[in-house]
C-alpha positions as CSV (number, residue, x, y, z in Angstrom):
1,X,109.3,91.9,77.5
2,X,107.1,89.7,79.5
3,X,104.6,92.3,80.5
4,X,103.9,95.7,81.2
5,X,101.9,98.1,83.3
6,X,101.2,101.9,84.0
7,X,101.5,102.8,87.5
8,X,99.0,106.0,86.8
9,X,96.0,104.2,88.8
10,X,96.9,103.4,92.5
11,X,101.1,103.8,91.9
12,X,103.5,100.8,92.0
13,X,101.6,98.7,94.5
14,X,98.4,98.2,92.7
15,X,100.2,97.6,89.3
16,X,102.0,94.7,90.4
17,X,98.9,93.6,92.1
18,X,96.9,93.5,89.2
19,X,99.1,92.2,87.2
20,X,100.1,89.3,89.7
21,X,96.4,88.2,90.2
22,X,96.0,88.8,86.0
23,X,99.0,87.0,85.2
24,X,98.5,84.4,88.4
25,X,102.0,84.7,89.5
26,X,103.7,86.3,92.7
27,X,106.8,88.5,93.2
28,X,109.4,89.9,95.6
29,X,110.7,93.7,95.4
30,X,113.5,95.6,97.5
31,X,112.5,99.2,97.4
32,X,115.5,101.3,97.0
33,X,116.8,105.2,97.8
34,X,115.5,108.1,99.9
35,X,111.5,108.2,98.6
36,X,109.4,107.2,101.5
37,X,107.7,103.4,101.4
38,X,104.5,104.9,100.9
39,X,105.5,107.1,98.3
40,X,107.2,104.5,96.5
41,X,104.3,102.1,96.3
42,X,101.3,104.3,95.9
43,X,102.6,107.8,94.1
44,X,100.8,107.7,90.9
45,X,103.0,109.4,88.7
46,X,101.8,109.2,85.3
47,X,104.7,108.3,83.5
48,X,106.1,105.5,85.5
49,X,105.4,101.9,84.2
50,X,106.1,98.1,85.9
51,X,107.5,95.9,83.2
52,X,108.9,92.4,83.4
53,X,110.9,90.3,81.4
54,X,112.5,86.8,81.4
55,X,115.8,86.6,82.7
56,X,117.8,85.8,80.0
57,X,116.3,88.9,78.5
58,X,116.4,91.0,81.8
59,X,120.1,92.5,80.4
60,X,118.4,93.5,77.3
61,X,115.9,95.8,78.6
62,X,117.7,97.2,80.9
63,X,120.3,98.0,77.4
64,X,117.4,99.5,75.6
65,X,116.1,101.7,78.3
66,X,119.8,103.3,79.0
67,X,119.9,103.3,75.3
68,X,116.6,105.6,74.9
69,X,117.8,107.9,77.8
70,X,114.6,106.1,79.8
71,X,115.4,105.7,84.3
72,X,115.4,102.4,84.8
73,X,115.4,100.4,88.4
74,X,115.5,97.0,88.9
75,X,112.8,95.9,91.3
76,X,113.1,92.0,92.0
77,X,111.5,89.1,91.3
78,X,108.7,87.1,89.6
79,X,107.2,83.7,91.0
80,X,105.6,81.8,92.9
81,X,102.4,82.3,94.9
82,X,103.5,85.3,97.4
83,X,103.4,89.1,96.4
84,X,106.4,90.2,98.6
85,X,106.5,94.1,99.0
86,X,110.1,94.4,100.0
87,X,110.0,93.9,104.3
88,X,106.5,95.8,104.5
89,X,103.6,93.7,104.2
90,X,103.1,90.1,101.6
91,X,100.6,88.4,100.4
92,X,99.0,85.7,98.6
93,X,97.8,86.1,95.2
94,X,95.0,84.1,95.6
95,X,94.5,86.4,98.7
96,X,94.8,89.4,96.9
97,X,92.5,88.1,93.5
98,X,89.7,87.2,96.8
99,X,89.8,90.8,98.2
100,X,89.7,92.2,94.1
101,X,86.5,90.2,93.2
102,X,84.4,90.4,96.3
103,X,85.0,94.3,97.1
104,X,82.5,95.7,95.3
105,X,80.3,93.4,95.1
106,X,80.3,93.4,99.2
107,X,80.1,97.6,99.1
108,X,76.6,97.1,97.3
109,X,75.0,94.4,99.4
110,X,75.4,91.6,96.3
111,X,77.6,89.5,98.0
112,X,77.9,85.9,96.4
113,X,76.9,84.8,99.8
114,X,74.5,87.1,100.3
115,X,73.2,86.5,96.8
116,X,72.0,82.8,98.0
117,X,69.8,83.7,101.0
């Protein structure tokens, strides 16, 4: 396994963000079934984690969750510079890493630009 993350802090969407700006690599997903998009992406249920693998070793995960009776979905893609939320909405990671480091700072007035006035 590549990497992994809980999605018990802002659901699916905000796990693959954070780990696409940590890990400085984008993604594509297809969201699949009945579960509305919004659902999907933002429920944060507790015991649902984001993992990636490389994908000659893609099979072999997938073996070991069925094998420990553990759901299992297969999302999409790693790569590149895009974070591709199935036909919704994208993004660029450096987009998304800008937006990260310059909310809170921008919420309490200590902008980096307002910083050098």
């Amino acid at each position: 396994m590549a990497s992994a993350h809980d999605c018990s802090d802002g659901g699916l969407a905000v796990a693959l963000t954070e780990s696409a700006v940590a890990g400085d690599t984008g993604f594509a997903i297809s969201l699949a079934g009945d579960t509305p998009w919004h659902v999907e992406l933002f429920s944060e249920s507790a015991s649902r984690v984001v993992a990636s693998a490389a994908p000659e070793k893609a099979a072999a995960l997938e073996d070991l969750a069925r094998e420990r009776e553990v759901p299992f979905a297969r999302l999409g893609e790693t790569g590149g510079p895009r974070m591709v939320f199935d036909t919704l909405f994208e993004i660029t990671v450096e987009q998304a890493r800008r937006v990260s480091e310059s909310a809170i700072p921008e919420l309490l007035g200590s902008s980096p630009a307002a910083a050098s006035v």
